[in-house]
N, C-alpha and C positions, 0 to 999 in steps of 0.2 A: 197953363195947367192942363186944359185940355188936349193940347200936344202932346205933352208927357202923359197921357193915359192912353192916347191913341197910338204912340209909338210903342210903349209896350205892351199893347195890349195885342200890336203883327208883332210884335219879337214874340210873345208868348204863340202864336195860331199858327207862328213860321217852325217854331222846334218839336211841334206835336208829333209829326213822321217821326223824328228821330229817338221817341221817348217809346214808338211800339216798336222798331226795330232791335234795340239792345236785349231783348226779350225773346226774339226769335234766331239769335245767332249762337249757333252750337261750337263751342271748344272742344277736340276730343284732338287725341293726339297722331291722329292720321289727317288732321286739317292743317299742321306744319309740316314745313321740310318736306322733303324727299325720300323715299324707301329704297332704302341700298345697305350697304355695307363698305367700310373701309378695309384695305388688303393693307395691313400692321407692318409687312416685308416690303411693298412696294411704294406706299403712302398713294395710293390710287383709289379711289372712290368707285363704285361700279353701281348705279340704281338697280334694282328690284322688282321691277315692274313695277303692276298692279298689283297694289295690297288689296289680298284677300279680307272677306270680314266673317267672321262665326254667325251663325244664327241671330245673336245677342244684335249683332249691329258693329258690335264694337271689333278695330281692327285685329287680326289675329300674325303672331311676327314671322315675318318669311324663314323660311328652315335656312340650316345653317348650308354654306356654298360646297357643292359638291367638288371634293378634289382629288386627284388622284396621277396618275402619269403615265402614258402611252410611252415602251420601248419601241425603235422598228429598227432592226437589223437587214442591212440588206447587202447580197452577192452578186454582184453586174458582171456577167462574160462579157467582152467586148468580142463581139463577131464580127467589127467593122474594124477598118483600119485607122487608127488616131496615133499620131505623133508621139514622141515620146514626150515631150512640155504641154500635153493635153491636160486641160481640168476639168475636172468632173466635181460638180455640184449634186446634193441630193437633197430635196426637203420632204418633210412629214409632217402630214394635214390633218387634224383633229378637228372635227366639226359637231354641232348640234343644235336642233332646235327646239325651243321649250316653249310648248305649245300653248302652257296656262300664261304667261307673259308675253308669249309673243317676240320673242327676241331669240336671235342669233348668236353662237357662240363659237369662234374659228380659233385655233390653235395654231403654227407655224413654228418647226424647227428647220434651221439647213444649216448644212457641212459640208466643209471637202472633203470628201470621198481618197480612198487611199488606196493607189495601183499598185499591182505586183506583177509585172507580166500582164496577160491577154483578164485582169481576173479587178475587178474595183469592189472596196469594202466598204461602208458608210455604216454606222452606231447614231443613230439620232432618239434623243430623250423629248417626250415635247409631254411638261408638267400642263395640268389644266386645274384651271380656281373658277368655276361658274356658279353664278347667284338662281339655282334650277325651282321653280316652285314645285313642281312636282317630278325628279330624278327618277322613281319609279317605272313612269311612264313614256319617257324621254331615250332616244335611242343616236348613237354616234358612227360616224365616220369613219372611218382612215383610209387616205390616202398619201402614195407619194412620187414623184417628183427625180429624175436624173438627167441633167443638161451634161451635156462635153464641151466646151468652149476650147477652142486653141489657144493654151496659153501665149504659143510667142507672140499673136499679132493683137490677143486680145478682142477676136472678132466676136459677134454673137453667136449663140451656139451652134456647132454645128451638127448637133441630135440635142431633140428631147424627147423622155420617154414617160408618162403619166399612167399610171395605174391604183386603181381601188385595191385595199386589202379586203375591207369589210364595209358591208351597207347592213343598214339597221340592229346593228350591237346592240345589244341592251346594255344600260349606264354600268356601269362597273360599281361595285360596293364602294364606299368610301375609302379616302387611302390606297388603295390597290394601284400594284403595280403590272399592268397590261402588256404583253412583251408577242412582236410579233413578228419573224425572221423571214423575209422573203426575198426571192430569184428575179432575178430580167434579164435580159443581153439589150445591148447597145450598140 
């Protein structure tokens, strides 16, 4: 008999921790899961940073993803001599950094570009979907991109040519479409 009082009399002094803990543990709903948003078109997940919280404590929900579309048109003279089976590559680089989360946001379109004579044309769309906490104050990129590769042999390129459109853009309104037509030679 005095066993069984003395055994649970440690099972009762052993559970006492665990009867002040459940008392101090908070549920709110920034204590599950992950802060992101799901892209409905792609089935792709993207997190959100750090969730912000109000005054109150309590989380407040990250603003909806900024999106919109960057056109870049662009006109290549060729002043160098390339073959006639020369391929000409172009991409267009959409960037930003959103300084309340801290994370990076890179954009990439490329196409073959299309000769006529000494003169290469390229049309590149590059759509962007970023989860921005604060789009206001967040500023973008563009640049792009034209390699010449020799098609016959397939070798690496034999030009590339990199250039900025624009540094420090301001975020474009929502939805907008951003359309910017620029010159090189090659």
């Amino acid at each position: 008999m005095k066993s069984l009082i003395l055994v649970t009399l440690c099972l009762a002094i052993a559970t006492v921790p665990a009867w002040g803990q459940a008392a101090s543990v908070k549920t709110t709903p920034s204590a599950h899961g992950v802060a992101g948003y799901l892209d409905p078109q792609t089935g792709t997940f993207t997190t959100a940073g750090r969730v912000q919280h109000a005054a109150s404590g309590a989380p407040t929900s990250p603003p909806p993803p900024t999106q919109g579309t960057f056109v870049v048109g662009l006109t290549i003279n060729l002043v160098n001599s390339y073959p006639s089976g020369e391929i000409f590559i172009c991409e267009a680089h959409a960037d930003t950094f959103d300084d309340m989360s801290g994370l990076d946001f890179d954009e990439t379109t490329i196409v073959s570009g299309t000769r006529s004579g000494n003169t290469v044309t390229c049309q590149m769309t590059v759509p962007y979907f970023w989860p921005l906490l604060d789009p206001t104050n967040d500023v973008v990129e563009v640049d792009f991109t034209v390699e010449a590769y020799n098609g016959n042999t397939g070798t690496p390129p034999g030009r590339i040519s990199v250039h900025g459109i624009v540094s420090d853009y301001p975020m474009p309104p929502q939805f907008k479409v951003t359309t910017f037509n620029q010159g090189d030679v090659l």
